[in-house]
DRENTORDO-954829 format. One record per residue: residue number from 1; residue in one letter; x, y, z of N, C-alpha, C in turn. Coordinates in nm, 3 decimals. Example, Ala and Ser with C-alpha at 12.3 -4.5 7.8 and 13.67 -1.06 7.14 Angstrom:
2
[1, "A", [1.319, -0.569, 0.780], [1.230, -0.450, 0.780], [1.320, -0.330, 0.780]]
[2, "S", [1.285, -0.225, 0.708], [1.367, -0.106, 0.714], [1.290, 0.003, 0.787]]
This chain:
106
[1, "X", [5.187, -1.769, 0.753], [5.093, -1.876, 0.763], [4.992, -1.846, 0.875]]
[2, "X", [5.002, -1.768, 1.002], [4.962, -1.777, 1.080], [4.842, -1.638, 1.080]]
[3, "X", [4.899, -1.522, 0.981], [4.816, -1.411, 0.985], [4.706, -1.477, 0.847]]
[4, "X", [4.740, -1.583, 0.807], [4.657, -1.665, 0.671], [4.521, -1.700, 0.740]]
[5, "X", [4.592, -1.811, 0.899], [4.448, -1.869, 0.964], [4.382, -1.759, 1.031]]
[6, "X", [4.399, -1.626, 1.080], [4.402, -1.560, 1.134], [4.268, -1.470, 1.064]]
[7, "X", [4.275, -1.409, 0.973], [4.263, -1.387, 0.852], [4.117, -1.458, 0.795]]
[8, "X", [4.112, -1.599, 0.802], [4.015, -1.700, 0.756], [3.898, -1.698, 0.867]]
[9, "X", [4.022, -1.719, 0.985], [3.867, -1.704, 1.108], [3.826, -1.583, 1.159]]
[10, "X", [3.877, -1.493, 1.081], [3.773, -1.351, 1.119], [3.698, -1.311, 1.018]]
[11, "X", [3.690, -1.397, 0.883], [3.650, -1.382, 0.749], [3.478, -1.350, 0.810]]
[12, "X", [3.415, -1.487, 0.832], [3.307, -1.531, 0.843], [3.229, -1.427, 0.961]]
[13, "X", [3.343, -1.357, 1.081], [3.256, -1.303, 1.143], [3.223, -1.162, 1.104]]
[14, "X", [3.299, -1.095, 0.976], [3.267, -0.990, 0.923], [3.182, -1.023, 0.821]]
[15, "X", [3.160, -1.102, 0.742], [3.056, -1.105, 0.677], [2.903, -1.154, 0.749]]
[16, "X", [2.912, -1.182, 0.924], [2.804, -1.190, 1.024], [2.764, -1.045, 1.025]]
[17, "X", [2.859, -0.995, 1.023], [2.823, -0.824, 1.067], [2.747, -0.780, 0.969]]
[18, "X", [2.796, -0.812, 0.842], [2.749, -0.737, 0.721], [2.612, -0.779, 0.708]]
[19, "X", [2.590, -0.895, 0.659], [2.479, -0.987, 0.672], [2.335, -0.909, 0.791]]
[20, "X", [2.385, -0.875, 0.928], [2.323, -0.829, 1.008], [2.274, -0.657, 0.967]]
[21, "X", [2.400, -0.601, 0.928], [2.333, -0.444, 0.873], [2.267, -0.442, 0.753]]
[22, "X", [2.273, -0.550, 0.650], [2.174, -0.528, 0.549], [2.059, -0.582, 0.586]]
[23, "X", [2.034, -0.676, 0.726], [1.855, -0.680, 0.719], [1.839, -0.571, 0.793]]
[24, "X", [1.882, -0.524, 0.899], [1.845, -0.371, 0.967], [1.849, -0.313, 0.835]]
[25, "X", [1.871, -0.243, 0.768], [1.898, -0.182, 0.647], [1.743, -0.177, 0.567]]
[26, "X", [1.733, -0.325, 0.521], [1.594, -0.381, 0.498], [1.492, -0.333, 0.566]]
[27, "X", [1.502, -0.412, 0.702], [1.369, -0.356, 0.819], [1.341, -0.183, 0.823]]
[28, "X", [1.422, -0.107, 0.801], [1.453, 0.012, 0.815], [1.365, 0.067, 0.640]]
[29, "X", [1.338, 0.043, 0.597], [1.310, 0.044, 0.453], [1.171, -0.028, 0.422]]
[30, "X", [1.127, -0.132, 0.495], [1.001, -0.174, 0.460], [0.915, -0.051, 0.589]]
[31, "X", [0.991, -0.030, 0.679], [0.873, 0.081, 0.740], [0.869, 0.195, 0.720]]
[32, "X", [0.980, 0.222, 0.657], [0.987, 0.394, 0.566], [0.853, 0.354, 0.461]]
[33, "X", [0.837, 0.255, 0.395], [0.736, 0.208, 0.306], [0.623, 0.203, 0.372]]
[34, "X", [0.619, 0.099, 0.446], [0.468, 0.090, 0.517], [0.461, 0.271, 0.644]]
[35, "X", [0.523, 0.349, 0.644], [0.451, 0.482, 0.704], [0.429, 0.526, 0.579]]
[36, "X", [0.452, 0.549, 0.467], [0.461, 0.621, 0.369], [0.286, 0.595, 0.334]]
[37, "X", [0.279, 0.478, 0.305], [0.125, 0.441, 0.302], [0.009, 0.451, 0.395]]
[38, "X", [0.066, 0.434, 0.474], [-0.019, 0.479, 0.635], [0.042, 0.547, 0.755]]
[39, "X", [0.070, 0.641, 0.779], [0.103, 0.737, 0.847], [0.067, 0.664, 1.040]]
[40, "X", [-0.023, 0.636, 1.025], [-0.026, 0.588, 1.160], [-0.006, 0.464, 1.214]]
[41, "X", [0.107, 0.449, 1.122], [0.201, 0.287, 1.167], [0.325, 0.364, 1.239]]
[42, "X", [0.326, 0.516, 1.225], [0.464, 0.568, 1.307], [0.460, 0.514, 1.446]]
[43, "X", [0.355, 0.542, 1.520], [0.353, 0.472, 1.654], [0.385, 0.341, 1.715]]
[44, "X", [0.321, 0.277, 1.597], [0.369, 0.090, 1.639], [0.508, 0.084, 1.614]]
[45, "X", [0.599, 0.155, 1.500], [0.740, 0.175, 1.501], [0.850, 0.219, 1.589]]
[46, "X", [0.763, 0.319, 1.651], [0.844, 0.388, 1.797], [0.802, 0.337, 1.896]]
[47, "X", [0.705, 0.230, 1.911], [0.703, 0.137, 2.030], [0.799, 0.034, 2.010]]
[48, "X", [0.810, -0.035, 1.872], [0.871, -0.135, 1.888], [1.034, -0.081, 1.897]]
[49, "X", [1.095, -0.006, 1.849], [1.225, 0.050, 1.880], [1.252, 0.063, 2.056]]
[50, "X", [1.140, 0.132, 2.128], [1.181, 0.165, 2.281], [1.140, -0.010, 2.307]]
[51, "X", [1.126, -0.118, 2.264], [1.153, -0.189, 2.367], [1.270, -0.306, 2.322]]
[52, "X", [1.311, -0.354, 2.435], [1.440, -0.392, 2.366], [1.419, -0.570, 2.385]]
[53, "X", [1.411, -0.566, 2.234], [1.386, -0.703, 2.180], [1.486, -0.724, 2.107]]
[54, "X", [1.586, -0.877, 2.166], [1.695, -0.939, 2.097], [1.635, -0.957, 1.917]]
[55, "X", [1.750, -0.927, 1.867], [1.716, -0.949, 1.706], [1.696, -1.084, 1.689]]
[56, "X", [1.582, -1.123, 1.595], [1.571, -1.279, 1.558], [1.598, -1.266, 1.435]]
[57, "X", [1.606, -1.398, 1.343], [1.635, -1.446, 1.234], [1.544, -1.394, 1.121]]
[58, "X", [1.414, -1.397, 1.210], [1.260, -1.350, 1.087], [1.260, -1.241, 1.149]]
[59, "X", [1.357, -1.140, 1.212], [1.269, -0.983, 1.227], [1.228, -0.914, 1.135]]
[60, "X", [1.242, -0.926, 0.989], [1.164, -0.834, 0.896], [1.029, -0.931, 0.889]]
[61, "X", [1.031, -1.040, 0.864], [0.881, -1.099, 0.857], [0.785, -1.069, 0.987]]
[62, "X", [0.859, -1.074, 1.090], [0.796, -1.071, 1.203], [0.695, -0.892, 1.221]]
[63, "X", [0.758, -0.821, 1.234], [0.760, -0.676, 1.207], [0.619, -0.666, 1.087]]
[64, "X", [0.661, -0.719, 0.999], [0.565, -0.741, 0.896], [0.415, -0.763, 0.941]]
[65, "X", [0.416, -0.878, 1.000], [0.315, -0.935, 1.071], [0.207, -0.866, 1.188]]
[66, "X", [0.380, -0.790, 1.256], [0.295, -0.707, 1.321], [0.205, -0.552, 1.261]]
[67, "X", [0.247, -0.525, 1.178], [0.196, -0.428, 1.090], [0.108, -0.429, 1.059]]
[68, "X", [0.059, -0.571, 1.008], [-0.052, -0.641, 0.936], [-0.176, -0.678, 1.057]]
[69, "X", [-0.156, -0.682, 1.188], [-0.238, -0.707, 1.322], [-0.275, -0.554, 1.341]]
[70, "X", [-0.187, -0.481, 1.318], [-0.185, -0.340, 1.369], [-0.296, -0.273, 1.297]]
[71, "X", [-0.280, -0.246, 1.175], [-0.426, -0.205, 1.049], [-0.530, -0.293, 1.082]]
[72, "X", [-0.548, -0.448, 1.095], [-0.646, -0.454, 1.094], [-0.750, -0.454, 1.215]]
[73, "X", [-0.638, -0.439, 1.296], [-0.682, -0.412, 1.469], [-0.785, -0.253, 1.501]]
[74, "X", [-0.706, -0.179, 1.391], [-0.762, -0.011, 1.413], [-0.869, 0.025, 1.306]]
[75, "X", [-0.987, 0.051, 1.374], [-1.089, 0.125, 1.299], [-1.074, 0.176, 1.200]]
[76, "X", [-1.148, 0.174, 1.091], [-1.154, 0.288, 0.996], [-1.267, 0.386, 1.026]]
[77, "X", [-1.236, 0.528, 0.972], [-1.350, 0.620, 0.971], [-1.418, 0.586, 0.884]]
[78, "X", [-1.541, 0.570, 0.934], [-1.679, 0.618, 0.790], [-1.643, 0.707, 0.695]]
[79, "X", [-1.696, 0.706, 0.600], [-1.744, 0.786, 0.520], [-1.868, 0.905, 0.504]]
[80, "X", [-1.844, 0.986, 0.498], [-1.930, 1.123, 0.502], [-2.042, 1.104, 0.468]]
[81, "X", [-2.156, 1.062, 0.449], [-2.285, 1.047, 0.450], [-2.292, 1.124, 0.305]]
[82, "X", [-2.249, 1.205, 0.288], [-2.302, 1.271, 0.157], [-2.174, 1.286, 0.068]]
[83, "X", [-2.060, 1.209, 0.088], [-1.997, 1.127, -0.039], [-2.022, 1.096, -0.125]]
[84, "X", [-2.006, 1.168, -0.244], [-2.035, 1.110, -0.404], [-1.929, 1.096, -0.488]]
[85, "X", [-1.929, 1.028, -0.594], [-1.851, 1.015, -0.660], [-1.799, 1.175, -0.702]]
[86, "X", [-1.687, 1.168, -0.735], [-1.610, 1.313, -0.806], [-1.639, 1.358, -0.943]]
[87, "X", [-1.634, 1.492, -0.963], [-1.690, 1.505, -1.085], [-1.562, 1.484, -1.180]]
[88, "X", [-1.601, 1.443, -1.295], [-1.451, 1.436, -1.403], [-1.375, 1.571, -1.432]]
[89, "X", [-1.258, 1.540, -1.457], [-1.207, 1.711, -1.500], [-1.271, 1.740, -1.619]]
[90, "X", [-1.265, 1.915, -1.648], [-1.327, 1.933, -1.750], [-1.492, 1.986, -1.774]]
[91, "X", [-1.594, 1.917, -1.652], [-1.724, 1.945, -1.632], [-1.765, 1.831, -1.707]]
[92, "X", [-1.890, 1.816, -1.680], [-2.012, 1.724, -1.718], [-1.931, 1.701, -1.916]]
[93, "X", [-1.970, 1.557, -1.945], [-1.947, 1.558, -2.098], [-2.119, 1.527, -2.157]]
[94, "X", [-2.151, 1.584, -2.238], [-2.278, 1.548, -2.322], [-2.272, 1.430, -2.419]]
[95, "X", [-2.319, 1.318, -2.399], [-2.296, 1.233, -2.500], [-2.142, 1.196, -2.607]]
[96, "X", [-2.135, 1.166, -2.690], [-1.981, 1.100, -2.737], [-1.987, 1.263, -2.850]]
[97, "X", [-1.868, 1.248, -2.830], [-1.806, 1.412, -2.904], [-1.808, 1.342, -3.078]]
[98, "X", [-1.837, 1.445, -3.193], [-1.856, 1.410, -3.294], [-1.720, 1.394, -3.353]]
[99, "X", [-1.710, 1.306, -3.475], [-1.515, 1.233, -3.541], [-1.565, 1.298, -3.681]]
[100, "X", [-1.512, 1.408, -3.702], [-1.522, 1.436, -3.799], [-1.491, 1.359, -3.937]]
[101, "X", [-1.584, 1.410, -4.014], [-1.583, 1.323, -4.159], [-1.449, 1.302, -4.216]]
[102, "X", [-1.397, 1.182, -4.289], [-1.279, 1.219, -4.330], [-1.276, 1.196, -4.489]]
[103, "X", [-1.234, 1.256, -4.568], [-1.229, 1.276, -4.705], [-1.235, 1.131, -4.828]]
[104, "X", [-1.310, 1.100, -4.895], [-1.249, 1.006, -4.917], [-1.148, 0.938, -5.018]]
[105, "X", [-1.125, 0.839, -5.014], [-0.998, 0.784, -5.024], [-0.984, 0.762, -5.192]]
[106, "X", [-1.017, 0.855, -5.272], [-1.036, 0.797, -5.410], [-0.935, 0.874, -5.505]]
């Protein structure tokens, strides 16, 4: 009976644990995503790791947020002055290619 209550009240604090490594897990995964797309979010990632901030409840939203301050905080480069559109594969097309006749149906 006693390894029963025993048992019950350590239930809840292993599924705290668990609960806690799948949002690290998460957080760990939306910034593998967001560097993947922008490469120079590595920095705001390795700042926020060296400083030591207690985990909150919204740290993936939060993180998020900051991501989202971070891009729109940093410049973009111009564009090359003599940027044009790309040519299609293949080379230049001349007008619509001819559909050959098809036999008819009689």
């Amino acid at each position: 009976m006693k390894l029963c209550a025993v048992v019950l009240m350590l239930a809840p604090l292993a599924a705290s644990a668990q609960q806690h490594e799948i949002q690290r897990m998460l957080i760990e995964r939306d910034r593998q995503s967001a560097e993947f797309s922008r490469p120079e979010l590595r920095d705001l990632h390795q700042r926020q790791d060296r400083s030591a901030v207690v985990p909150r409840l919204d740290q993936r939203g939060a993180q998020a947020r900051e991501r989202d301050a971070e891009l729109r905080s940093a410049p973009r480069p111009a564009p090359h002055p003599d940027a044009g559109p790309l040519p299609l594969p293949g080379g230049p097309q001349h007008g619509v290619d001819p559909i050959p006749v098809q036999g008819s149906g009689g």
